[in-house]
Structures are given as C-alpha cells and as structure tokens.
C-alpha positions, 0 to 999 in steps of 0.5 A: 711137713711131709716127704711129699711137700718137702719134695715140691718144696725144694725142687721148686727153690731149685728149679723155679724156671721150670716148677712153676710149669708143674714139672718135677714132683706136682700133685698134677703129675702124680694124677696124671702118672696115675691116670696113664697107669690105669689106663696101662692096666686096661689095655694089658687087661684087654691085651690078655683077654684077646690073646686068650681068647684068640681074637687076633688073626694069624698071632704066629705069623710073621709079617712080611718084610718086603711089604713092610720093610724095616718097621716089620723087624725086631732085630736084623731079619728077624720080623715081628709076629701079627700078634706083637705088630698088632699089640705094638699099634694099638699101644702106640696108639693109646701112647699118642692120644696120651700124649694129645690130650696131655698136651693139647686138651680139650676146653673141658680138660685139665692140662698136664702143665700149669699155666703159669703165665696165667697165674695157675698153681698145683695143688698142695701135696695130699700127703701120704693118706688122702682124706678119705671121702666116698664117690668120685673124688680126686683123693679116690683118683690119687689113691686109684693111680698110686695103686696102678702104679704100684701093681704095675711096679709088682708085676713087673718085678714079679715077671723079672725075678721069676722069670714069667711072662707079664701077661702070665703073671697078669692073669695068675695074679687075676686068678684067671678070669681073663683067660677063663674059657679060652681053653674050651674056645668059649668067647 
C-alpha cells in the first residue's frame, strides 16, 4: 500500500456520500489539479512575456472610476492599473473556461466528477512513481501536473521568502528567455 492508496482508502470509509463522486484525494482530481497547474504555467509565462515585451497598452494608467465604478478599485479609491485589469480579466476568463469544462464537458472529454450513478469508478492510485512509458500517456500527464504544481509551490514560496515579485522570480528562474529582448524593444 501506498500513502496515496491509504489516503483514497479512508477518505472513501469516511465519506462514502461524497467519494464515490470523486471528491477527496482521487487519481482524477490529482489529473485534473495537475492539468489547471499547467495551464497556470502558461498564462504566467504569457503574462511575463507581454509585460516584457510591452504588449499592454497604457500598463501605469489607472482605470477610471466614474466609468467603472467599483470593479475599477482595489482598496477605497485607490483603482487598478490597465496592466493588473487586463491581467485580472484574462485570468478570470481561463478560471471560467476551467470551471466550464470541468463541470460541463464536452462528449469527448473526461469530467471532473465521476459518474457514479452510472457505475464509473476512479482509477486506482498510481503511486508515488507512475511507470515510466514514453509519449502521451497518463503517467507522463500525473508526472507533468505533480511537477507544475510543485514549480507553482517554489515559486511562490521563493517570492514570499525573498520578497521578489513572482514574475520576477519567474523569469529569474527561466534564465531570462522571456524577458530577452524586451530591453533593446525587440519583440
């Protein structure tokens, strides 16, 4: 046995209700946690890139607050910068296509909960090591997630304890790829 299938184990003899929907500790939802960690990666990536690379317009401006009211604030009558609103929207928007597609999939998708009414089951627990195979494979999806999440993780601890900006700390760790260029205003 592993801390994985223990884990699977006695959430399920605790809350049956519940576990045989897939939530709580699942080989589904560590995919799918991995898959939204990933995808994380490429908008912070893409984030970094048009701010290096000054894609958004005005970035310092602040928004207007008698066109935008209280969307346009952070804190009192302080508002954002086009930058952060810009960076906010498109982050919400991949949040809402996650969110659709994990609970409104398409016939050619796999949902986030089971269908246990049906008689579907999660997988077993693939275990600390999924067994290595090459090409698309869902132990190359696990082993791809636990490694976003665990960059995600880093990173973030990185930035708090040091104090960086995430970003910052994003393209430090990328050796500057992203960022290259952007200071002789090449695009």
């Amino acid at each position: 046995m592993s801390v994985f299938t223990d884990a699977q184990e006695e959430f399920s003899s605790n809350y049956p209700q519940i576990a045989k929907y897939g939530w709580g500790p699942s080989t589904k939802a560590e995919r799918w946690n991995g898959r939204h960690a990933m995808f994380g990666w490429v908008v912070i990536i893409g984030t970094l890139y048009a701010q290096a690379h000054h894609l958004i317009p005005n970035p310092t401006e602040t928004l207007n607050l008698k066109e935008w009211g209280t969307l346009a604030t952070i804190s009192g009558k302080e508002t954002l910068t086009q930058e952060r609103a810009i960076i906010l929207i498109a982050h919400v928007h991949a949040l809402f296509v996650s969110l659709c597609s994990a609970w409104l999939p398409l016939n050619y998708m796999d949902s986030l909960l089971l269908d246990a009414d049906s008689g579907e089951v999660d997988e077993p627990a693939i275990g600390l090591f999924p067994k290595f195979s090459t090409g698309i494979t869902m132990g190359a999806e696990i082993m791809n997630g636990r490694m976003a999440m665990m960059g995600l993780i880093t990173a973030s601890g990185y930035s708090i304890i040091t104090g960086t900006a995430f970003l910052d700390t994003v393209d430090l760790w990328t050796g500057h790829l992203i960022t290259a260029g952007a200071a002789a205003g090449a695009v």
